[in-house]
C-alpha positions, 0 to 999 in steps of 0.5 A: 503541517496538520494531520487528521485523527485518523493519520495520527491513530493510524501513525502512533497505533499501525493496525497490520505491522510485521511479516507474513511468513510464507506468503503468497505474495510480497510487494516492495515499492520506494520513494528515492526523494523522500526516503520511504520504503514499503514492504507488503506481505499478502496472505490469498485463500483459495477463493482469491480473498486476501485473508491477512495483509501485513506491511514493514514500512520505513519512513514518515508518519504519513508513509507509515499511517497509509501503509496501515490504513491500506492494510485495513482495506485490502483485508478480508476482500478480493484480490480484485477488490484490492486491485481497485484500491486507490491512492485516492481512497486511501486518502479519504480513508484517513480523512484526508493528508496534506498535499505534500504526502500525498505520494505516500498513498501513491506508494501504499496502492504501488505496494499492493499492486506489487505483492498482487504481482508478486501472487500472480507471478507465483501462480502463473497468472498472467499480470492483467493489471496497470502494473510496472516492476521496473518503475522507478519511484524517484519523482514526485507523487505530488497532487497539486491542489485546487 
């Protein structure tokens, strides 16, 4: 299985690793098949721009590398911007995975949807997105290839 430069740098050196005490909203999705958890901590200003982002992720080196880069891409924007994050984007961001890694980009964009959950539960916001806390992540996020 060949890995990007980008996977790899994000894998050996994760950008964003740890808790965020207090914060505004945490996110915990998994993968039963493959093992890989991930834990997203939000920090939100009251402007709803997401001012730090950490992750604790347990599994392979992809689950790891796209925890990372997903941290990278939320950080600084909206809370509606990162609403609009794609497992898709993540992908492209690291320059692309292998097939069968794939669904941990799924899980990185699932773990931001549910600290933005977690947020809006918080605050009593109404959850206005494609969101299921019930979902149960025991199939495969496998894209098949053309």
């Amino acid at each position: 299985m060949k890995y990007s430069e980008k996977v790899m740098d994000h894998f050996t050196n994760p950008r964003n690793v740890g808790e965020i005490e207090n914060a505004d909203g945490v996110g915990v999705v998994g993968n039963a098949k493959c093992g890989d958890i991930m834990k997203m901590y939000l920090k939100i200003d009251e402007n709803d721009v997401i001012t730090d982002c950490k992750f604790k992720t347990f599994g392979c080196g992809a689950a790891i590398a796209t925890s990372s880069m997903a941290t990278e891409l939320v950080k600084g924007h909206t809370v509606s911007e990162a609403l609009s994050l794609t497992n898709s984007a993540v992908v492209e961001a690291l320059d692309g995975l292998p097939a069968i890694k794939v669904h941990c980009s799924v899980l990185a964009e699932e773990a931001i949807k549910s600290a933005v959950a977690d947020y809006y539960n918080k605050i009593g916001r109404p959850i206005d997105f494609d969101y299921d806390p019930d979902h149960d992540d025991d199939h495969d996020h496998h894209v098949d290839e053309d």
